[in-house]
C-alpha positions as CSV (number, residue, x, y, z in Angstrom):
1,X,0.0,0.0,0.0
2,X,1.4,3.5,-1.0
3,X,2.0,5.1,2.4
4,X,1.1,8.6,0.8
5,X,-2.5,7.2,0.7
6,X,-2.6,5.8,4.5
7,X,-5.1,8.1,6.8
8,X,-5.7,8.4,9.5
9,X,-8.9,10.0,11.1
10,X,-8.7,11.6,15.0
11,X,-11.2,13.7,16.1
12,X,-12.1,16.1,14.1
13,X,-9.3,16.0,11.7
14,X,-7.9,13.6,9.1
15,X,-4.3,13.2,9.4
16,X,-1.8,11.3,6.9
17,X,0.1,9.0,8.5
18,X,4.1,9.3,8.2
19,X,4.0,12.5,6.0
20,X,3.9,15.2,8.6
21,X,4.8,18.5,7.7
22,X,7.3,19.8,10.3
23,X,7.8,18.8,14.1
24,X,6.4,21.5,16.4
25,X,5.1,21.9,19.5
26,X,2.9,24.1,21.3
27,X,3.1,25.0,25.5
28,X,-0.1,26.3,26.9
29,X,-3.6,25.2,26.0
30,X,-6.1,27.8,27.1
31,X,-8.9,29.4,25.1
32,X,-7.0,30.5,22.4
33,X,-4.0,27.9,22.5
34,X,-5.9,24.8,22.5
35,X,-7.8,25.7,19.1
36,X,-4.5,26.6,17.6
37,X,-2.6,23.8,18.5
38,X,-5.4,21.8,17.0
39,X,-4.6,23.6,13.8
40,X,-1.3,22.6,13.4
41,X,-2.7,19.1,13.4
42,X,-4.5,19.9,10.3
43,X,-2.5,21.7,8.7
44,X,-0.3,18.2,8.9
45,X,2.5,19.1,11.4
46,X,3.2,16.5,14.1
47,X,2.3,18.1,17.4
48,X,3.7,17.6,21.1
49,X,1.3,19.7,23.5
50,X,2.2,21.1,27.0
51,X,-0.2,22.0,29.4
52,X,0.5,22.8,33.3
53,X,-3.1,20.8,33.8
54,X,-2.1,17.5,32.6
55,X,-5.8,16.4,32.3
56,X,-6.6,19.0,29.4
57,X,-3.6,17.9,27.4
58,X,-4.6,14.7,27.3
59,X,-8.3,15.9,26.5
60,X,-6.9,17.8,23.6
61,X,-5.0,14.3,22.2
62,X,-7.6,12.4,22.4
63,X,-9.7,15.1,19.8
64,X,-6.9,16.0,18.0
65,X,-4.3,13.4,17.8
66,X,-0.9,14.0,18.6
67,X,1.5,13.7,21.9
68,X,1.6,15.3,24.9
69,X,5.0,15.6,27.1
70,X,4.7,16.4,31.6
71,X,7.3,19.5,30.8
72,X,7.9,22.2,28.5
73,X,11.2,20.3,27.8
74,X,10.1,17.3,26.8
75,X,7.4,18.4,24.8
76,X,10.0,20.8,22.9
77,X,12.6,18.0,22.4
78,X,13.2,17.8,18.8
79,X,11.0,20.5,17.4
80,X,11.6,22.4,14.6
81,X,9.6,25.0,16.0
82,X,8.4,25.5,19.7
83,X,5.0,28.2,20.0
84,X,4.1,29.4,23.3
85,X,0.7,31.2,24.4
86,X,0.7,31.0,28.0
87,X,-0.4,34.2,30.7
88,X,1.9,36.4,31.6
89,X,5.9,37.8,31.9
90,X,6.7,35.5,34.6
91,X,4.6,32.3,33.2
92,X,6.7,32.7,29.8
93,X,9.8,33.2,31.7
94,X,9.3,29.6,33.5
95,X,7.8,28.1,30.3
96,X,10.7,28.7,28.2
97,X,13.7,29.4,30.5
98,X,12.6,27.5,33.4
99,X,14.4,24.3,35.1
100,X,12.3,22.2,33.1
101,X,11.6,25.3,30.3
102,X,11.6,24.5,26.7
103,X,15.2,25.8,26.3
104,X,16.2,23.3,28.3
105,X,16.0,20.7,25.2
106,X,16.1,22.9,22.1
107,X,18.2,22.4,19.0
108,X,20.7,25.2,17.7
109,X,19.1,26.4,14.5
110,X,15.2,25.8,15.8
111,X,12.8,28.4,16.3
112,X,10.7,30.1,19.5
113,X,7.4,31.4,18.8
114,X,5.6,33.4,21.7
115,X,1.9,34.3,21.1
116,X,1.4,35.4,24.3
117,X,0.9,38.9,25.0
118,X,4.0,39.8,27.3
119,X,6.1,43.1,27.4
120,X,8.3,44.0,24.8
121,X,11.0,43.8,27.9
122,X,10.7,39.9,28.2
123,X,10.3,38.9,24.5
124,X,14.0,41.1,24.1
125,X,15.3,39.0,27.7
126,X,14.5,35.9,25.8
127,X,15.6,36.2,22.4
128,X,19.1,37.0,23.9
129,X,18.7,33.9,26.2
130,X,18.1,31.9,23.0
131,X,20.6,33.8,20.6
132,X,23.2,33.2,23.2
133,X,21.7,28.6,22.8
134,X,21.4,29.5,18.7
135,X,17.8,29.2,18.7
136,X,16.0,32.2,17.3
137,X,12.9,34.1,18.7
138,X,9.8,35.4,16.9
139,X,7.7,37.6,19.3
140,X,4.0,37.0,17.6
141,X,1.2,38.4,19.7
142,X,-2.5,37.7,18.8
143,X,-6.1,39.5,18.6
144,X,-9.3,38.3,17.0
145,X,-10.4,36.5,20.2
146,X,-11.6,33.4,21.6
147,X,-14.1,33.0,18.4
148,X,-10.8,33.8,16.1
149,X,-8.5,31.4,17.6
150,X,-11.5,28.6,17.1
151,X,-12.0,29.4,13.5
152,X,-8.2,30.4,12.6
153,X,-8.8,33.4,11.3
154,X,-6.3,35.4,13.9
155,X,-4.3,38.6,13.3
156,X,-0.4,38.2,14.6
157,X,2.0,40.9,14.6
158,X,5.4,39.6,14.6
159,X,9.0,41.3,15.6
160,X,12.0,39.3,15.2
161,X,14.8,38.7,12.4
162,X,13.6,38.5,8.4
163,X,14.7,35.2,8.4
164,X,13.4,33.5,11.4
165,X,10.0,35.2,10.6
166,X,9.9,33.6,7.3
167,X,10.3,30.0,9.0
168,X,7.2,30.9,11.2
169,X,4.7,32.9,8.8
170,X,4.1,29.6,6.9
171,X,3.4,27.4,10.1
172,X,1.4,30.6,11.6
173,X,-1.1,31.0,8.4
174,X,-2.7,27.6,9.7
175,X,-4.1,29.5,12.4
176,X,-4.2,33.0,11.2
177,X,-5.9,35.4,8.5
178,X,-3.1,38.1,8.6
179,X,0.3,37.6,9.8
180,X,3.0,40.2,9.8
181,X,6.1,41.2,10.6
182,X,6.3,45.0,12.1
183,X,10.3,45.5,13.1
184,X,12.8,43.4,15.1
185,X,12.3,41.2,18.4
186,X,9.6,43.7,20.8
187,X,8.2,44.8,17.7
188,X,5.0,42.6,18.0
189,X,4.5,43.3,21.3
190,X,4.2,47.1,20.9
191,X,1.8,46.7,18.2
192,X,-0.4,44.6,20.0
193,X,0.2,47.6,22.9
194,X,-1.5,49.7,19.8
195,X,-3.9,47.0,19.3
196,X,-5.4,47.1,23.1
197,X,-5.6,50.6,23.3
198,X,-7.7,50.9,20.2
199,X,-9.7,48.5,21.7
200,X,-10.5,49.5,24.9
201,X,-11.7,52.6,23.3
202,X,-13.8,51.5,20.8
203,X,-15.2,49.2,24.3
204,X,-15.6,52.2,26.0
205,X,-17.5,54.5,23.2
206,X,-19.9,51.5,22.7
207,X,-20.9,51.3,26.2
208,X,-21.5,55.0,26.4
209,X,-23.8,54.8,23.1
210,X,-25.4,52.1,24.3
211,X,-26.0,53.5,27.5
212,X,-27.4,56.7,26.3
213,X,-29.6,54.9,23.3
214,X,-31.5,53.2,26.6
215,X,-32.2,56.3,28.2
216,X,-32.9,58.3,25.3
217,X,-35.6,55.6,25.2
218,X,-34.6,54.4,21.6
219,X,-34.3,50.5,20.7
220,X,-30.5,49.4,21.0
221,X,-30.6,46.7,18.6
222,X,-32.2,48.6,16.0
223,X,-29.8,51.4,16.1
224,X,-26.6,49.4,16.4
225,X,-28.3,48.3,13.1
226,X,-28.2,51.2,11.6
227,X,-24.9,52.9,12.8
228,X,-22.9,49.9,12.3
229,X,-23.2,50.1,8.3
230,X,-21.4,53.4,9.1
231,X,-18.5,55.4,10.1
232,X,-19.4,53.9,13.2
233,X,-18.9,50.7,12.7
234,X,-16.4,48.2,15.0
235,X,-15.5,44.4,15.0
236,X,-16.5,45.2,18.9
237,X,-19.8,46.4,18.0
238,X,-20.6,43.9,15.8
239,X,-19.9,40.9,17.7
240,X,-20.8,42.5,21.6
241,X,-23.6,44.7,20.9
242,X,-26.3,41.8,21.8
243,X,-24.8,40.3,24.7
244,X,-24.1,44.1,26.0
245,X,-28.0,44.9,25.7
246,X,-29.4,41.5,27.0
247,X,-26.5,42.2,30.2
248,X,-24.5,39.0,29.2
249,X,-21.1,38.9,30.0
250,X,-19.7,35.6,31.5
251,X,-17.9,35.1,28.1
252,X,-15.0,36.1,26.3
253,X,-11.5,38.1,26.8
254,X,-11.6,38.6,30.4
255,X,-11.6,42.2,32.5
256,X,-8.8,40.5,34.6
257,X,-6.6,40.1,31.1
258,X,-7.4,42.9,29.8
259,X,-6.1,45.2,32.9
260,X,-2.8,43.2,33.0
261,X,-2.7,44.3,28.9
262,X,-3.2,47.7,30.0
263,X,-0.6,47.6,32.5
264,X,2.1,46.4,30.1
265,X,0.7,49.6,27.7
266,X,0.6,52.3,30.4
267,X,4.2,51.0,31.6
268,X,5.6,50.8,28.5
269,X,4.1,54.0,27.6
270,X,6.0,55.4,30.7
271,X,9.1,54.7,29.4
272,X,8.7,55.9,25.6
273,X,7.2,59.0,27.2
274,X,3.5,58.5,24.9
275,X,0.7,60.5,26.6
276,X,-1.9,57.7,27.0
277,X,-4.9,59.9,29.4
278,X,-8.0,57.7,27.8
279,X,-6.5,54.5,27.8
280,X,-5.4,55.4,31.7
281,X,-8.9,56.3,32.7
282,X,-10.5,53.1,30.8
283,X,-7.9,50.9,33.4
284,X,-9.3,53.1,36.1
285,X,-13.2,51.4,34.6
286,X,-11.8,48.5,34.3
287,X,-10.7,48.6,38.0
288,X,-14.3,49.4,39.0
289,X,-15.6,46.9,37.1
290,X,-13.5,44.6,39.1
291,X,-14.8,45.6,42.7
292,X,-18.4,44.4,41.5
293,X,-17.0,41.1,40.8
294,X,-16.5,41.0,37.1
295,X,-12.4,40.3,36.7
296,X,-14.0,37.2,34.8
297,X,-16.5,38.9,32.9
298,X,-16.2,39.9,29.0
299,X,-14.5,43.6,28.5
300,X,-18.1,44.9,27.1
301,X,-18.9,44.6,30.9
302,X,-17.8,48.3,31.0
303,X,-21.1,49.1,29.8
304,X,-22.5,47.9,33.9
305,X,-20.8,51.0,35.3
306,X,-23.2,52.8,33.5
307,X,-26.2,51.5,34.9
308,X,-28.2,52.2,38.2
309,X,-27.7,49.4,40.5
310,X,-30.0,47.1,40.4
């Protein structure tokens, strides 16, 4: 039997059996990393998966195929190409240059990949931790969502060296609808800086209109509507507007990440000297939205500090 023609079918995806792609691996399977490492499946890459719960690796094998490793190590050992997409400075930090981190095991010549949305400090730290091992660093934050990461269609905005971002862009497009590459290592970081600060905006004006449609005694829905064919229009108003009216908003990118995205913005803004008095105020709403409870709750919750307590 010609091998080329051998399948084999796991979960949700069909798989040809010894003619993967590229070895890869992916450390950290939360909302948005578990769809995407389930994308590299498809796209025909053989896939180790980290996770520091053990349990939802194992879940994500059994639907997807692939291996799972009890370190960031193992699961790295042998990749061509190790992604990342964990919480925070300090996770990545452990995750990749940790005791058991993924540089621990890494080739000279491979290739780091770190979706996560860190500081431009850290992604710099570890691409001279890896330049100094001979493994290069592509700093590739993400937006789009929990809803883009589940039907690939993601933005990344990567910083790093020509050459290692042409290894990655390939590997990345199973995941994403536009990938590119703004400047060297820190450069994707500060662009998704640019990124959240556009959107906690646009999240702020659309609670305000909201807000004042319902006392101007208008129908929300129908205006959003309207406006939204217009100059008005926002990927944030047309995929929150309903849930914000109907007061829905255990779903989605969380208050609690959004603040600590805001905190690497308003730092980093600190040091390039960028006069950010909006997006600083909107962190201050976000904090209040946090003392009712809501550090879990979608970012449209904003619009609940408009309303009279109920």
């Amino acid at each position: 039997m010609d091998s080329a023609h051998l399948e084999v079918v796991v979960g949700d995806y069909r798989q040809t059996d010894m003619e993967f792609e590229m070895k890869v691996s992916f450390l950290g399977l939360g909302v948005m990393g578990y769809p995407m490492a389930g994308y590299l499946v498809k796209a025909g890459h053989e896939v180790c998966v980290y996770n520091r719960t053990a349990e939802k690796a194992a879940k994500w094998v059994q639907q997807h195929g692939g291996t799972s490793a009890s370190t960031p190590s193992e699961a790295a050992k042998g990749a061509e190409i190790v992604f990342t997409c964990v919480g925070n400075d300090d996770d990545l930090r452990q995750v990749v240059n940790g005791e058991q981190g993924a540089f621990r095991s890494m080739d000279k010549g491979t290739l780091l990949v770190d979706h996560t949305t860190t500081s431009a400090i850290v992604a710099r730290e570890l691409a001279g931790v890896g330049a100094s091992l001979g493994v290069g660093f592509v700093d590739a934050p993400i937006s789009g969502g929990q809803s883009g990461a589940e039907n690939g269609i993601l933005t990344v905005m990567c910083g790093g060296d020509q050459a290692n971002y042409d290894r990655a862009e390939p590997v990345i497009q199973a995941y994403a609808r536009s990938v590119k590459r703004l400047g060297e290592v820190g450069c994707g970081q500060l662009t998704k800086m640019v990124n959240q600060i556009c959107v906690a905006g646009v999240v702020q004006s659309l609670a305000e209109a909201i807000h004042f449609a319902q006392r101007a005694g208008l129908d929300p829905l129908a205006v959003i509507e309207v406006i939204s064919k217009g100059a008005a229009q926002s990927w944030q108003m047309e995929n929150r507007h309903k849930t914000m009216v109907a007061d829905e908003f255990e779903f989605g990118f969380a208050v609690d990440w959004m603040r600590k995205d805001l905190g690497i913005v308003l730092n980093e803004a600190r040091q390039n000297g960028a006069q950010l008095p909006g997006t600083a105020m909107i962190d201050q709403f976000y904090s209040g939205v946090q003392a009712l409870g809501g550090g879990r709750w979608d970012t449209s919750s904003l619009l609940k500090l408009l309303q009279d307590p109920k």
